[in-house]
N, C-alpha and C positions, 0 to 999 in steps of 0.2 A: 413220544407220538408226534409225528410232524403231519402237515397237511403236504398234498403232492396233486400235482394236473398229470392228464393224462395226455399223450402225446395227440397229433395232427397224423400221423402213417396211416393208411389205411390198410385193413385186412385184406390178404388175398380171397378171392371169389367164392375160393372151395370152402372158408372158413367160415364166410357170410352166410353161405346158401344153407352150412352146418348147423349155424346157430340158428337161424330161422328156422331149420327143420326142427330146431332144439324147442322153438315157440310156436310151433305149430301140433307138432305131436306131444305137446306141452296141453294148449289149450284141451284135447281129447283126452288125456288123463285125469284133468282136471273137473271135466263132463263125470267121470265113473263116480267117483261117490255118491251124487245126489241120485244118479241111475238104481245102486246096489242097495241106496236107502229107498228110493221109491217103490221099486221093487220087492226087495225085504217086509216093509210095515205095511205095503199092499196086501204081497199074498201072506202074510202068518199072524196068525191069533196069540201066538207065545212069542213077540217079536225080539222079544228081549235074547232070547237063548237061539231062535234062529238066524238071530244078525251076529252074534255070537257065533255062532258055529259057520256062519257063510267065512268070517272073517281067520277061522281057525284054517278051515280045509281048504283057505285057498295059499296056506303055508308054507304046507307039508311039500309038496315035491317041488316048489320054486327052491325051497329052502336047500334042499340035495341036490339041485340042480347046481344053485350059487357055488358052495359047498365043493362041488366037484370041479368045474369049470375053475375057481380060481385059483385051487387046492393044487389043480397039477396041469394046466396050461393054462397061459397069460398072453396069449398072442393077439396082437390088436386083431388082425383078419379073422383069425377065430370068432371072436368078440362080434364084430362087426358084421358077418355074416350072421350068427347067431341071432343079433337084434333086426335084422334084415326079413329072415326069415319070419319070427317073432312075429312082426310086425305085420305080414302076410296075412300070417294064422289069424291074427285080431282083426284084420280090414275083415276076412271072410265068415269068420262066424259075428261079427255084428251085421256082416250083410245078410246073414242066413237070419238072426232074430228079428229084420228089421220086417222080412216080408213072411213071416210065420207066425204063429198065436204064441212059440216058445213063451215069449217074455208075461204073456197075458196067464197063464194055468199055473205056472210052477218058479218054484223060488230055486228052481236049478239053473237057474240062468245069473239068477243074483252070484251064486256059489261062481261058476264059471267063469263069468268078469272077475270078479276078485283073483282067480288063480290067473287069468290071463294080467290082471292088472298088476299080482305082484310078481308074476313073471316076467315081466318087462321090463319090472323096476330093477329087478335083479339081475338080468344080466344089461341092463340100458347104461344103469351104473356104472361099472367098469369098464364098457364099452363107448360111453361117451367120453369118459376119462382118459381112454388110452387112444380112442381116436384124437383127443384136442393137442394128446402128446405126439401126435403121426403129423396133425394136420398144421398148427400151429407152427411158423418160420421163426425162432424160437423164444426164448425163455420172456421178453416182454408179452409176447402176444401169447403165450402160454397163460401166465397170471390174468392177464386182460380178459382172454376166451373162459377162463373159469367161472371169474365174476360176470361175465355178461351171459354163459350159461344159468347160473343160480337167477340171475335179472329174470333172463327171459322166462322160465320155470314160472318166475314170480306173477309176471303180468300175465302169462298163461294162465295159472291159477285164478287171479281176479277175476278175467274176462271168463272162463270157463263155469267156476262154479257161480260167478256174480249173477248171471243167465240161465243157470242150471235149470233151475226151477219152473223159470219162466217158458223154455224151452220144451220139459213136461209135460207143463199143463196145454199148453199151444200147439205141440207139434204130436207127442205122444212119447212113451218110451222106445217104440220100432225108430222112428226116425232120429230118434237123439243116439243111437246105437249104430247107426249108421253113420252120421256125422262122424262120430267117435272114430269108427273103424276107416274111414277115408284120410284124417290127419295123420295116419300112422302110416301110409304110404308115403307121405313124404319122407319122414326120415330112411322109410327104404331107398329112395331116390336118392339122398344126399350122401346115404351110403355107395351106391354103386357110382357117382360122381367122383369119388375118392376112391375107389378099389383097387386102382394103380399106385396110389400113396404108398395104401397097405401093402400092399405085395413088395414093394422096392423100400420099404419098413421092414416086410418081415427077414428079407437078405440081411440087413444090419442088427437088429438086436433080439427079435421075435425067436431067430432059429435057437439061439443061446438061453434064450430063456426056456424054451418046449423043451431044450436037449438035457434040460438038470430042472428037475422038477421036485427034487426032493427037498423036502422039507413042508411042503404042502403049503397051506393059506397061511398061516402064521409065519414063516418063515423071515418075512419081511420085517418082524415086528420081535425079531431078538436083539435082546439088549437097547431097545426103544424102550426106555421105563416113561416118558412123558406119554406117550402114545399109547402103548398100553391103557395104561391110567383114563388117560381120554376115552377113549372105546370102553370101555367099562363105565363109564361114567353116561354114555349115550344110549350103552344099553338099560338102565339102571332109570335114565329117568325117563325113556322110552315107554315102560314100565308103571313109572310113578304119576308121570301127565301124560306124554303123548297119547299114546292107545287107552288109558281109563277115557281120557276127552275125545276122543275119536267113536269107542267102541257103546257108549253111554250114554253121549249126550244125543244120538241121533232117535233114541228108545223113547227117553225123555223128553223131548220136545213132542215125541208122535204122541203121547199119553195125555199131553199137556194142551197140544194144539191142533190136532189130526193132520192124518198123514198129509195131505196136498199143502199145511200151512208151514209144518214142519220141513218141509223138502225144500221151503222156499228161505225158511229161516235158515236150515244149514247151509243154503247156497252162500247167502247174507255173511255167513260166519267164514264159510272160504272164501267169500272174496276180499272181508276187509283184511283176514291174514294174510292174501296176496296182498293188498296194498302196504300194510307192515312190512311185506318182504322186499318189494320193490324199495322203500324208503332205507330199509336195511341194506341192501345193494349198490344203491346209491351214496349211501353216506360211507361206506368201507371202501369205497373207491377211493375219496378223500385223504384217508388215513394212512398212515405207514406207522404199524403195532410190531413194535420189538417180541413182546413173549404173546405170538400168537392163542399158541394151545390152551393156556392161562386164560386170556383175555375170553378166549371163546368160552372154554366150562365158567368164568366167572356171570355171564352174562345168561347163564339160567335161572340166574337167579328173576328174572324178565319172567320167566315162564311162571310163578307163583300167584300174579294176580287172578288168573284165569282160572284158575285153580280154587280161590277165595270162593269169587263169584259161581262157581261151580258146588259148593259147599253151601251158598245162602241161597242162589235160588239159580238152576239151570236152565228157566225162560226168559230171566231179565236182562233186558236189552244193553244192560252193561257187558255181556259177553262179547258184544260187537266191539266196542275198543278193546278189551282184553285182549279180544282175536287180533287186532293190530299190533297191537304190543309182542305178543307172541310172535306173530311173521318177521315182525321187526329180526328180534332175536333170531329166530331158526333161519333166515337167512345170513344172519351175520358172524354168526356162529359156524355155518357150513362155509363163506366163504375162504375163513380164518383159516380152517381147518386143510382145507381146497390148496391153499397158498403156500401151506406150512407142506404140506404132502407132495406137491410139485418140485419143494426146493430141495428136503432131506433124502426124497428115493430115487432110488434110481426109476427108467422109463418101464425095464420088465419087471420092476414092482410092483407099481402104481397101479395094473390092476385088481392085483390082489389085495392091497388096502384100502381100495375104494368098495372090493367084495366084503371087505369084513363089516364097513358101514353098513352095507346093505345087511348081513346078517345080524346085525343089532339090530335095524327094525325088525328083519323079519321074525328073529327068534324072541324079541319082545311081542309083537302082536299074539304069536303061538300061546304064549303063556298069559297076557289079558284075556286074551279069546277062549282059553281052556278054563281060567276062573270065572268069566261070567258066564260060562255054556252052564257049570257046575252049579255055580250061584242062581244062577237066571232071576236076577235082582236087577232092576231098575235105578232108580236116582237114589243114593243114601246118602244126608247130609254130613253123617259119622267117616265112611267110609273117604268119603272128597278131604273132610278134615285132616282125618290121619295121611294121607296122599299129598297135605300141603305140607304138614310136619316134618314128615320122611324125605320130600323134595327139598326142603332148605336144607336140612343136616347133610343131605348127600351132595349139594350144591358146593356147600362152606367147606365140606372134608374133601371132595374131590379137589375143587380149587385150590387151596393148600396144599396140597401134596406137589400137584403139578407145577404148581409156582414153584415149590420147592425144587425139585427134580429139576427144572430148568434154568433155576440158579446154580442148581450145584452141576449141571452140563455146562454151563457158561463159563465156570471157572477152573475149569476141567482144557475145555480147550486152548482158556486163555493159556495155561501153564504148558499145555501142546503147543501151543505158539513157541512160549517163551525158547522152549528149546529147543 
């Protein structure tokens, strides 16, 4: 592991105005959580199985959607339209809750951001992916635009949920939903700024990839035993922290502090993880890591403190560094993974193994969200324990493997060299 600076060049225009779309439609992403929770623990008396279920049904058809979309075309202009369009939909129905009682009577509005919010994600994913591969003048500024994608994500995050709350209580739910929906025109803009890219992209690689479609979303990922492994491994602890900490502790805190204190605490909790993130971004820019894939599943093991603190007490103000600790990693981790994915696939891959990340979140939220709809249980200090247990064992075994696996790739090629 060496240290490295990063060049003096600067990005071309289209890639700048990209990335900024990338931190703008960032910060309005960022806004939805504390929206879905204020809204959720406002309107339901059983919030636990309604927040539950808001975060279930907004799954199911992103998930078929991702599913199909990556499974048998992979074209950036696809892609890119798709999130264009997307992003229409969400500017107008937050413009429609902004100036309607929607958001004040009914927790169908909580449901509705969630499908529009994990609809976005899913097709934003490999659309942002295969755009940086279009836009990007190559393979430096490729790796470059990934990490300062996951950055700006980062700082978005801070600023968005760090104000979440405050925004709330200040302006109301109508106008934070409208906010929301206006940043997301920008990335429609930085879309159609580049729809020339795309198109003189889809001439060279796009048409070959629509023209053979067979083998569907996995495809990309035969005879990848490192990769594999890894995706199994995000789904797994997805699973095991992300979504139990996502789906549980926003219940918790309402129970604990009432709604308005709680909305302000989660905001508090996404923003110091944005700040983790940003710091994790920052410092992997530094580094130049030999066995990526390794390095990334080794550093889940990051993810365990929050987990602790989530098992002794889920209002104590220790979950605020943990949240930083946590960002740290899940940026550092994504970027690793980001770098490694750019280098081994090819360009009409890349969207489809950026799809499959997205369906490890999405298909792990499905299955949190369906055990605590089930459960409709609250904070369990047992339940967080066995959640840190299962997270180390799956952390050390997953690690291991892939270490291994990328040892014995290494010495595989070396001996393809030799001859």
């Amino acid at each position: 592991m060496t240290v490295r600076t990063a060049g003096d060049e600067q990005a071309p225009a289209a890639l700048r105005f990209f990335l900024f779309a990338t931190l703008v439609s960032g910060f309005g992403t960022a806004l939805m959580p504390s929206i879905i929770a204020y809204t959720t623990l406002d309107s339901s008396d059983n919030s636990q199985r309604w927040f539950a279920v808001v975060f279930l049904v907004g799954q199911v058809v992103p998930f078929f959607v991702t599913l199909m979309l990556a499974g048998y075309l992979d074209r950036a202009e696809l892609y890119s339209t798709s999130l264009a369009v997307q992003c229409a939909l969400a500017a107008a129905c937050f413009g429609y809750a902004a100036v309607s009682d929607f958001y004040r009577s009914t927790i169908a509005l909580a449901i509705g951001l969630q499908v529009i919010l994990t609809g976005l994600g899913a097709v934003a994913g490999p659309a942002l992916t295969r755009s940086l591969a279009v836009i990007s003048p190559g393979e430096r500024w490729l790796n470059e635009a990934a990490r300062k994608t996951t950055l700006y994500r980062s700082i978005s995050q801070l600023l968005g949920q760090g104000i979440s709350g405050l925004l709330l209580a200040g302006l109301g739910a109508g106008l934070v939903v409208t906010i929301n929906g206006v940043t997301f025109l920008v990335m429609s803009m930085a879309i159609i700024w580049n729809r020339n890219r795309y198109r003189e992209h889809r001439d060279q690689i796009d048409e070959g990839a629509d023209a053979s479609p067979r083998g569907g979303i996995f495809r990309p990922l035969r005879s990848r035993r490192s990769y594999q492994l890894v995706l199994s491994y995000q789904l797994i602890t997805n699973i095991l922290v992300v979504h139990p900490y996502l789906i549980l502790t926003p219940v918790a805190l309402g129970h604990h502090l009432g709604v308005s204190a709680a909305v302000t605490r989660w905001g508090a909790l996404g923003a110091a993880f944005g700040l983790g993130a940003i710091a994790g971004a920052m410092i992997v820019e530094k580094l130049e890591i030999e066995n990526r894939l390794s390095v990334s599943v080794a550093s889940g093991i990051l993810e365990i403190p929050i987990l602790i603190v989530l098992a002794w007490n889920p209002t104590s103000l220790l979950l605020v560094p943990m949240a930083v600790i946590s960002g740290f990693q899940s940026t550092f981790a994504r970027v690793l993974f980001s770098q490694q994915m750019f280098t081994d696939f090819r360009q009409d891959e890349i969207g489809r193994v950026s799809s499959l990340t997205g369906l490890t979140w999405i298909g792990s939220t499905a299955v949190v969200s369906a055990l605590a709809t089930v459960l409709g249980a609250g904070h369990s200090r047992t339940l967080f324990s066995v959640l840190t247990v299962s997270s180390v064992l799956a952390t050390a075994t997953f690690w291991y493997a892939v270490m291994r696996n990328e040892r014995s790739e290494a010495i595989h090629d070396r001996s393809g060299d030799a001859l």
